[in-house]
C-alpha positions in Angstrom: 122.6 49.6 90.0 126.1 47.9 90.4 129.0 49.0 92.1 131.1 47.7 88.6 129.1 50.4 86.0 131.6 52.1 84.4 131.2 56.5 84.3 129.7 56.6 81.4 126.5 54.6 82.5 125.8 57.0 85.2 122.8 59.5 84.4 124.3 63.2 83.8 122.0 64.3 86.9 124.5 62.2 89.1 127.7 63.6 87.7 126.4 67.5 87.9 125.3 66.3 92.1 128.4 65.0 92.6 130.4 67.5 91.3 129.0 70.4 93.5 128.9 68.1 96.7 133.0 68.2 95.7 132.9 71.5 95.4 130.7 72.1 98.6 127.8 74.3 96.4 125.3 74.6 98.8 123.0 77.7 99.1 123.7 80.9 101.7 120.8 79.0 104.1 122.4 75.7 104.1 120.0 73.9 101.9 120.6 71.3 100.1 120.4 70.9 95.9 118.5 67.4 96.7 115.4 69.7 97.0 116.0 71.1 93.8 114.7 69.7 90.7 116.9 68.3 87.7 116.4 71.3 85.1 116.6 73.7 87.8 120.2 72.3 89.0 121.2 72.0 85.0 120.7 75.7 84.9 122.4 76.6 88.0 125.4 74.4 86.7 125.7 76.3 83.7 125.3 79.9 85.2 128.7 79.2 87.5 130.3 78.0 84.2 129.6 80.7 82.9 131.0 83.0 85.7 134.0 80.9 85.6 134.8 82.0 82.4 134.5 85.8 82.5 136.3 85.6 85.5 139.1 84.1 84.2 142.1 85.9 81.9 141.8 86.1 78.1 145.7 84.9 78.1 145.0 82.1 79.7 142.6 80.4 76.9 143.8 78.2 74.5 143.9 80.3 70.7 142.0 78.1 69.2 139.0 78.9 71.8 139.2 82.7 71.5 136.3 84.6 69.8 137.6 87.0 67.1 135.6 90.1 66.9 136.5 91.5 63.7 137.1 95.4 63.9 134.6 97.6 61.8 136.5 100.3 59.8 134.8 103.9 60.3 134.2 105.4 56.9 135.7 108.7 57.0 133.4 110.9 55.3 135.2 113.7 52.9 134.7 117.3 54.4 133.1 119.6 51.7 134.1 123.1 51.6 131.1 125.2 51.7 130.6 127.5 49.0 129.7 131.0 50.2 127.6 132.7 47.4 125.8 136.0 47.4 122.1 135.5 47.1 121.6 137.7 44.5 124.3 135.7 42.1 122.6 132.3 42.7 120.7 131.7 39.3 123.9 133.3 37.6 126.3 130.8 39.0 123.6 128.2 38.2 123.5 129.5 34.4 127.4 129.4 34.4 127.2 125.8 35.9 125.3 124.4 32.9 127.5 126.4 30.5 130.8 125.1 31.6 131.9 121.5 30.7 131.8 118.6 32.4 135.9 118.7 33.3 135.2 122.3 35.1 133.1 120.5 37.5 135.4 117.6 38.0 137.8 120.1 38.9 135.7 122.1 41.6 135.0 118.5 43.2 138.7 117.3 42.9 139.4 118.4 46.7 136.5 116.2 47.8 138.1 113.0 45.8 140.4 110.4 47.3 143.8 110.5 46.6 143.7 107.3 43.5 140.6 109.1 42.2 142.6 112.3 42.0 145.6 110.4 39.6 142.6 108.5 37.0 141.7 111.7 37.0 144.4 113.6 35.9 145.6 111.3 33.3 141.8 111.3 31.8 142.2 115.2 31.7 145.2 114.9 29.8 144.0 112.4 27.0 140.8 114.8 26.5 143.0 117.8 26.0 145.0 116.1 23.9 142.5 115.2 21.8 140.5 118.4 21.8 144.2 120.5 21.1 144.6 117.9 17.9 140.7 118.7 16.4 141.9 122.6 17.1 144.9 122.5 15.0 143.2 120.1 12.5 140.9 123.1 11.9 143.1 126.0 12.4 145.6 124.5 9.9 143.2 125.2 6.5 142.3 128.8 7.6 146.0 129.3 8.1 146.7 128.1 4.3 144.0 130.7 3.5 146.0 133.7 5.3 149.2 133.3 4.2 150.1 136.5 2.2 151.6 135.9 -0.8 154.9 137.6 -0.3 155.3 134.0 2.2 153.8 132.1 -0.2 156.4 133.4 -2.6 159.4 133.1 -0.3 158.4 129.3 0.3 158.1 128.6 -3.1 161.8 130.3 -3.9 163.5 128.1 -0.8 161.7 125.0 -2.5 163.1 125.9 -5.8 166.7 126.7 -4.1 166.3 122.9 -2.6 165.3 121.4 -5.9 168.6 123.3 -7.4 170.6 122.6 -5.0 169.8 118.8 -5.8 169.9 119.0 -9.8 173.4 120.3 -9.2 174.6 117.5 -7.4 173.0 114.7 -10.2 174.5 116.8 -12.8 177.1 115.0 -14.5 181.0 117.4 -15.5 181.5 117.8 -18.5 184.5 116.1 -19.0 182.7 113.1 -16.7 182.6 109.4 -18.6 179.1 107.9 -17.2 179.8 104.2 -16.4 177.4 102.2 -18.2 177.3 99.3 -16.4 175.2 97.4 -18.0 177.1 97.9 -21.9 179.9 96.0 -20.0 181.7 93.6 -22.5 182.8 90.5 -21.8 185.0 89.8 -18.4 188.6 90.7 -18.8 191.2 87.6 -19.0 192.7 86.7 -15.6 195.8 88.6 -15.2 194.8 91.9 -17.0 193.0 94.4 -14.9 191.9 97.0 -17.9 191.7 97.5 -21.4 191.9 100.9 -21.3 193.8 103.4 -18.9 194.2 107.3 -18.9 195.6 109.6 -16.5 197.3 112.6 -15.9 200.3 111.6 -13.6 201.6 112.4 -10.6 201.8 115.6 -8.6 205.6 116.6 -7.4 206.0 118.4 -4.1 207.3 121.9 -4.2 211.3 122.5 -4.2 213.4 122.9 -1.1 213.5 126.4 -0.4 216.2 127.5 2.1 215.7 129.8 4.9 218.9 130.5 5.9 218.9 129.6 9.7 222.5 128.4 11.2 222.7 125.6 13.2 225.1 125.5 16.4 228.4 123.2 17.1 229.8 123.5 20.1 227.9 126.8 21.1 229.4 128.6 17.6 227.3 129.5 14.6 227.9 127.0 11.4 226.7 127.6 8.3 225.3 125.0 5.9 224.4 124.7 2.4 220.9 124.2 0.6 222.0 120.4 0.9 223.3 120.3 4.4 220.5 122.7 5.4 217.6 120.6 4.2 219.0 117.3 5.9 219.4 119.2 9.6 215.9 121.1 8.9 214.8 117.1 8.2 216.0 116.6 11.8 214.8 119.6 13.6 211.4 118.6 12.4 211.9 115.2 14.4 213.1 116.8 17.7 210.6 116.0 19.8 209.5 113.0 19.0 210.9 109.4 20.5 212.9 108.7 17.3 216.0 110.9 18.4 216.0 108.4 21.7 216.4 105.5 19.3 220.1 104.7 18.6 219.1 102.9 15.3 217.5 106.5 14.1 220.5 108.5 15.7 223.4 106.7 13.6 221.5 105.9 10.4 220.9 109.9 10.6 224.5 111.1 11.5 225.9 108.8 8.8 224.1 110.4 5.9 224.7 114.2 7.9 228.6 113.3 7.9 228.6 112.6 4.4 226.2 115.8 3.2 229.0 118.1 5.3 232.3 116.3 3.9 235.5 115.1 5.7 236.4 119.1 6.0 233.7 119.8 8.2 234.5 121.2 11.7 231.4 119.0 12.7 232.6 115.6 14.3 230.0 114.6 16.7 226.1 114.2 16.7 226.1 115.5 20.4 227.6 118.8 19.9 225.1 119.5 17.2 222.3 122.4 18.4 219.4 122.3 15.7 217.2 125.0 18.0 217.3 127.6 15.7 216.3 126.0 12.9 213.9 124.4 15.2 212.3 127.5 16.7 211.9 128.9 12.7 209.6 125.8 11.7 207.8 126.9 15.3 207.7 130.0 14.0 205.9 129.0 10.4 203.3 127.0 12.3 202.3 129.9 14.2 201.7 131.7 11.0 199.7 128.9 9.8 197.7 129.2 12.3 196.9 133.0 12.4 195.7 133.1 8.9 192.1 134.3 8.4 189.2 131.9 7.5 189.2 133.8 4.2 192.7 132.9 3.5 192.6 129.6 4.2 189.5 129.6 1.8 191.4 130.8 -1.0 194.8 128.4 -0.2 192.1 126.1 -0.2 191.0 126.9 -3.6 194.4 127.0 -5.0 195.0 123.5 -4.0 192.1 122.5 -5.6 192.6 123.6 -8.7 195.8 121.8 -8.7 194.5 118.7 -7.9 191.7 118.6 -10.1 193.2 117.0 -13.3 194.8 114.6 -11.3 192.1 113.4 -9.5 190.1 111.4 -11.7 191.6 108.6 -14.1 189.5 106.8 -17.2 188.9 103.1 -17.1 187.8 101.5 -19.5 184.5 103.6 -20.6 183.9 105.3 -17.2 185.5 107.8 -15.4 186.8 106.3 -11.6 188.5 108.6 -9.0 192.6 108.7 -8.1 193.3 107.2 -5.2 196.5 108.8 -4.5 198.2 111.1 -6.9 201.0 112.9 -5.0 204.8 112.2 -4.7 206.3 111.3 -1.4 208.1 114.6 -0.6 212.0 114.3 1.1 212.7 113.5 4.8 213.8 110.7 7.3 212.6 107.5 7.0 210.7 106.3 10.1 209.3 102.5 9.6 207.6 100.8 12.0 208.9 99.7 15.1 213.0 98.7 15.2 213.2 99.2 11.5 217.0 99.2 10.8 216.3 101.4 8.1 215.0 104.6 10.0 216.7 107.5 10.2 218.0 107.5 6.4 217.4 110.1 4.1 214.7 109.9 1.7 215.6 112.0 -1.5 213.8 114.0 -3.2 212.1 112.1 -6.2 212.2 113.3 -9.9 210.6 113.0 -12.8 212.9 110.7 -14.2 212.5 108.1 -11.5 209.2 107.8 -12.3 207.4 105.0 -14.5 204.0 105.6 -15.8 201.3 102.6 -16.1 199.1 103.7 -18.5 197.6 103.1 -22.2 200.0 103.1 -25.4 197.1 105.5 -27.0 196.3 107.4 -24.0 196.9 111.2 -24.0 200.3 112.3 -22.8 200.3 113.4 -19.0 200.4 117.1 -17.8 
């Protein structure tokens, strides 16, 4: 052959001779591989190759080359509590084995289960004792019906008749009570009139000013005031602690009308020499009474009121009987208002009978 052939046209028996005369691979005699025949240098080629490579480091190969022994999980096998039973109970515990049901069993074997089979378990256990406690009380609840004794029977038939009462006495109508019908209404009243008919019983006034007789203080001595006087500084005691008496609007409104309830021959001149904390520590006093009354004698105030109220509570209208919104007279005091109202601090008198207009029907039934 030529000189010019290129590696790859050389045989693959010239390459492998070459390559162990580079590498000086003769035997331990000192013969030569010429000797040798192809196949049996091919082998011998392969075996050093093969040396090569478990001699050298795993770190050293390329991770593309590495063989990847996958790792074998050992199965753990659940260990099984042996059961120690006498001989002579063996066919018992057998018998008792085929009595019980199927979720005793699953409970001796729960130990033995993996943790996930435990929890399906468990939740399994609770559906079928759910079920089973439902088709118990589903049976038990018609042989209960049949033991009632009849003294309960009876005494669940009177708190049903109570409830029925009880009921019926709320639809029942008063007798004095117009039903509004609705659907008899006549024709829609003219724009500007809100009723053809109106009865009522008027207004309720507040009880008289009674006086109790406390002094106030001026200038650390006692002064004594009339039913008049008395009412308008018990007015202001009452007010004491809250932020109107800090309000200089409040403050001379309220000394102008005091002034002129004690007279120019009053030995009162000034607001700030006025001590209202007698009379203020009497209305303490009544509160505290209030408060210490007995349920029972609240129950009967209570009932007192009541009765007052009820014919003014309800008005006619038309052909139905409606409910009073508000009935009762604005009792005496100071006026307060609503934020800086110039007006607070003035005197609201007492309100008769005569300042009163009523708004009712020309053939309506005089008030009481």
């Amino acid at each position: 052959r030529k000189m010019s052939e290129s590696e790859d046209d050389v045989p693959l028996g010239k390459k492998i001779m070459k390559a162990e005369e580079e590498s000086g691979g003769k035997d331990a005699g000192g013969d030569s591989d010429d000797d040798a025949p192809l196949g049996g240098r091919k082998g011998k080629v392969k075996k050093e190759k093969a040396e090569k490579a478990e001699e050298e480091d795993e770190d050293d190969q390329p991770l593309g080359k590495r063989k990847i022994t996958p790792v074998k999980k050992e199965k753990t096998t659940p260990v099984k509590k042996e059961k120690v039973e006498k001989p002579s109970a063996k066919k018992a515990g057998k018998k008792k084995r085929a009595e019980t049901p199927p979720e005793e069993d699953e409970e001796e074997d729960e130990e033995d289960k993996p943790v996930l089979k435990k929890a399906k378990t468990a939740s399994a256990k609770k559906a079928t004792a759910k079920k089973s406690a439902a088709k118990k009380g589903a049976k038990e609840a018609p042989a209960a019906k049949g033991k009632k004794s009849k003294g309960k029977k009876g005494a669940d038939e009177d708190d049903a008749e109570g409830q029925l009462a009880v009921v019926k006495v709320k639809r029942e109508k008063k007798p004095d009570e117009i039903v509004y019908e609705w659907w008899k209404q006549e024709d829609p009243l003219p724009e500007g009139k809100k009723w053809r008919f109106l009865e009522h019983n008027g207004v309720i006034f507040p009880t008289p000013y009674e006086a109790h007789g406390v002094k106030m203080k001026y200038d650390g001595e006692d002064i004594t005031l009339d039913d008049r006087q008395e009412s308008i500084a018990t007015m202001y005691a009452a007010m004491a602690r809250t932020e109107y008496v800090s309000k200089k609007t409040f403050l001379n409104n309220f000394w102008r009308e005091f002034s002129e309830a004690l007279g120019k021959n009053t030995v009162v001149k000034d607001l700030k020499k006025c001590d209202f904390s007698p009379i203020q520590s009497y209305l303490d006093a009544e509160r505290e009474k209030k408060k210490l009354l007995t349920s029972e004698d609240k129950k009967k105030m209570k009932a007192q009121t009541d009765k007052i109220n009820e014919p003014y509570a309800t008005i006619v209208l038309d052909t139905h009987t409606e409910k009073n919104g508000n009935y009762r007279v604005e009792p005496a005091g100071l006026f307060r208002g609503r934020g800086e109202h110039p007006k607070m601090g003035n005197v609201k008198a007492v309100i008769e009978p005569e300042n009163i207009t009523m708004n009712c029907s020309s053939d309506a039934g005089p008030p009481i």
